[in-house]
C-alpha positions in Angstrom: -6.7 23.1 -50.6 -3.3 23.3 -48.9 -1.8 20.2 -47.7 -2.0 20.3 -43.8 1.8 19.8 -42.9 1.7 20.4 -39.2 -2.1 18.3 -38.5 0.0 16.5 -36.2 0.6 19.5 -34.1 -3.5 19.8 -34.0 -4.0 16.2 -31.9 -4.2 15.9 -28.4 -1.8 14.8 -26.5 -1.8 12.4 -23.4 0.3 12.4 -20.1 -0.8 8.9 -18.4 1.1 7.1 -15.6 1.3 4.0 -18.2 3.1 6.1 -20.8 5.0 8.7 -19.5 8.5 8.3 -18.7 10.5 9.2 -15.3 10.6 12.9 -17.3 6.6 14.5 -17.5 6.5 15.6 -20.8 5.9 19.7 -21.1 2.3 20.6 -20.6 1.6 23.2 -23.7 -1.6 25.0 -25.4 -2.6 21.5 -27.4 -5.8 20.0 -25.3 -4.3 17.4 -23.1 -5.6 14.5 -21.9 -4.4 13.6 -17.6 -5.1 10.0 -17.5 -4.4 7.5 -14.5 -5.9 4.2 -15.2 -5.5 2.7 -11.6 -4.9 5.1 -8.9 -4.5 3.6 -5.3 -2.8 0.8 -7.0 -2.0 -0.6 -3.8 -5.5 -0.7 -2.1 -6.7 -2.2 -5.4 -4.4 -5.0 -4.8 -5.3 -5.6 -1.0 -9.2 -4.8 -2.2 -9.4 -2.1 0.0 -12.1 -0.1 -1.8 -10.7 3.3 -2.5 -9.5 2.9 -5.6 -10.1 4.9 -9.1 -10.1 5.6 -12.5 -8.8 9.2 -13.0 -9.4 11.4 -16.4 -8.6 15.1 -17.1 -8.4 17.2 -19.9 -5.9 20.5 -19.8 -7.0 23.1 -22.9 -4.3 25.9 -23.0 -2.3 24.5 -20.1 -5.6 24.9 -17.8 -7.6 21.7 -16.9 -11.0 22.2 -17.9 -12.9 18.8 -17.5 -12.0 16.3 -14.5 -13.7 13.0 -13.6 -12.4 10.3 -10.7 -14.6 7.7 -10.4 -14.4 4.7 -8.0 -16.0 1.7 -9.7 -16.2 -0.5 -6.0 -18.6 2.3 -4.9 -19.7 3.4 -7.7 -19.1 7.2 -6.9 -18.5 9.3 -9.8 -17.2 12.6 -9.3 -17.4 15.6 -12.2 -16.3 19.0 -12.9 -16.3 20.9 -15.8 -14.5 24.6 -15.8 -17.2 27.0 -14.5 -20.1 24.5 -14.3 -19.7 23.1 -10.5 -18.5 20.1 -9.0 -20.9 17.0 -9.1 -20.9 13.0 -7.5 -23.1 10.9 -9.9 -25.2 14.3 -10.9 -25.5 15.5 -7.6 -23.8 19.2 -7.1 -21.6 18.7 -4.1 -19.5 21.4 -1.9 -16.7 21.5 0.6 -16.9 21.9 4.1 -17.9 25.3 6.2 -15.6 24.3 8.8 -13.2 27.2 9.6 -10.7 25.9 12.0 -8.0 23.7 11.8 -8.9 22.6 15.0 -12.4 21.0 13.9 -10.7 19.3 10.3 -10.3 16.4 9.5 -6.8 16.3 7.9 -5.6 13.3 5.7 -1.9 12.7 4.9 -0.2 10.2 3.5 1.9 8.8 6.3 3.8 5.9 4.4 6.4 8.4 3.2 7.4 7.7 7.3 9.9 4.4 4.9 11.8 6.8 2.4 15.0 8.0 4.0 15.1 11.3 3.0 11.6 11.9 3.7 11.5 10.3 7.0 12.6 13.3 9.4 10.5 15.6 8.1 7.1 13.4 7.4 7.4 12.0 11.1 7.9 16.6 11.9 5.2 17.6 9.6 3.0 14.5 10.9 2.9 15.5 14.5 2.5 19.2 14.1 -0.6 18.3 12.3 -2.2 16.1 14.9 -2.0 18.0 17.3 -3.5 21.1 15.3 -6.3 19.2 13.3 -9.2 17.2 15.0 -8.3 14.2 13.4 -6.1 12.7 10.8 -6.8 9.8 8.1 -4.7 8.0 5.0 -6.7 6.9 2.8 -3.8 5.4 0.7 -5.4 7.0 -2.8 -4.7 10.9 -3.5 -7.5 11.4 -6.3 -10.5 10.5 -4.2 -8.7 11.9 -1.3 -8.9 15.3 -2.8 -12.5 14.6 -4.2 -13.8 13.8 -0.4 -12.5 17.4 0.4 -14.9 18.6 -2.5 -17.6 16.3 -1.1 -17.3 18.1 2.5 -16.3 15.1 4.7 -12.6 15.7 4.7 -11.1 19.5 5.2 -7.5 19.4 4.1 -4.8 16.9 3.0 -0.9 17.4 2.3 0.0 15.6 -0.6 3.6 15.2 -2.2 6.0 12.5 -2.8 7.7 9.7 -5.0 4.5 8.0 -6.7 2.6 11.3 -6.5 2.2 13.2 -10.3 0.5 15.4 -12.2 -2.7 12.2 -12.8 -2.7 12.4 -9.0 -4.1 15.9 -8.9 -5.0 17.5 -12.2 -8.8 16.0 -12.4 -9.0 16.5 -8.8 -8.0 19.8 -7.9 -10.6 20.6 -10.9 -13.4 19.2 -8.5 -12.1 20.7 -5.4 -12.5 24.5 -7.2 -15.8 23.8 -9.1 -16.9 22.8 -5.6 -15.8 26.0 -3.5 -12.4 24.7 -2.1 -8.4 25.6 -3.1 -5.6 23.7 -4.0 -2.2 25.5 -3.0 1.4 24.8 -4.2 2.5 23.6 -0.2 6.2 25.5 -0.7 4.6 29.2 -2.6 1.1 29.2 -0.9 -0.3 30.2 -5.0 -2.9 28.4 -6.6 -1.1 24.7 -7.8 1.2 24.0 -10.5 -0.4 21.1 -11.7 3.3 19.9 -13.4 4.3 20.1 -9.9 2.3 18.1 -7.5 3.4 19.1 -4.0 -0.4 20.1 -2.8 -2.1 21.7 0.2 -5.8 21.1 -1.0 -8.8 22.6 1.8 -12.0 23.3 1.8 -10.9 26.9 2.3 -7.8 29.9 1.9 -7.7 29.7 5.6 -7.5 26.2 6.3 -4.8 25.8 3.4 -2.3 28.5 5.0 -2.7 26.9 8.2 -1.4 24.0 6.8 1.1 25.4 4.7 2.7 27.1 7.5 2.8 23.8 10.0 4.8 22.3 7.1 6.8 25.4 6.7 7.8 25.6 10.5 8.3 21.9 10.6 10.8 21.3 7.9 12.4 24.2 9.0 13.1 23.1 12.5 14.6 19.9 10.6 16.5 21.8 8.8 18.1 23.2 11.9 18.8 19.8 13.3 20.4 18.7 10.7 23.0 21.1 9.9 
């Protein structure tokens, strides 16, 4: 029998808010385990009750398995690649709604604090309300995400310090198994999931709507301050 030199090139390999340094590691063909033990740290502080437990697993750099389950409700969401989108066993699916101007949009307007975010959050932020039919912040991207799988939320811009790959891996899993998109919010493609600067929606439409109000917004910005 030959001696297995490289069997330590055969174990998974984790990338978890707990463990990972400032640097994400590179995301490769060895199954990969997503993990964020506490997500919506804050809320679970204040006992707000959107808070979560978030697990995925990436096989050849594509995540094939996500769960995000809320323990204070007890909702547990479930995808598996190909296989549908579920909360406790239940198939769910995202919204029908079409327009932008019948969402419900959720952003995450604290980002309004950070200096260099400030001009453009406040820009983007705006340009959304008065598009959407109403906006939220839930304070907690996974199950954000997951309520867009589950139909009651239509879109939400996500991207940010504190905002990584844990954030959105299991989730944008969900969101697809359940008929929605998750968009890189700078390219319009399908998401990068090393790079978390999402559009999620319920649908193509809804998500280049959005993309495009962000587009337009940072760019008038942009103008302002040269």
């Amino acid at each position: 029998m030959k001696p297995l030199s490289n069997w330590h090139a055969r174990l998974p390999k984790f990338i978890a808010e707990e463990s990972t340094g400032k640097e994400l590691p590179e995301l490769t063909d060895v199954p990969t385990w997503i993990i964020d033990p506490i997500d919506g740290t804050t809320n679970f502080v204040h006992k707000f009750p959107l808070t979560c437990v978030v697990i995925g697993l990436a096989v050849k750099k594509e995540v094939v398995l996500g769960i995000v389950y809320n323990p204070i409700l007890e909702e547990l969401f479930t995808a598996r690649k190909g296989r549908g989108a579920f909360l406790n066993g239940k198939p769910i699916h995202v919204s029908k709604v079409q327009d932008l101007s019948k969402a419900l949009v959720c952003m995450e307007a604290g980002f309004i604090k950070i200096d260099n975010l400030r001009e453009k959050t406040v820009e983007r932020l705006q340009d959304i309300i008065k598009a959407a039919q109403g906006i939220r912040t839930l304070g907690v991207a996974a199950i954000t995400l997951c309520y867009i799988a589950l139909g009651i939320v239509e879109a939400y811009y996500i991207e940010g310090p504190g905002i990584s790959t844990w954030d959105i891996a299991a989730a944008s899993l969900i969101i697809s198994e359940a008929g929605g998109v998750v968009v890189d919010r700078i390219t319009g493609e399908p998401i990068d999931i090393m790079k978390p600067r999402a559009v999620a929606a319920c649908n193509d439409k809804i998500a280049r709507d959005i993309v495009k109000i962000i587009r337009e917004a940072d760019q008038r910005v942009d103008m302002r301050t040269k």
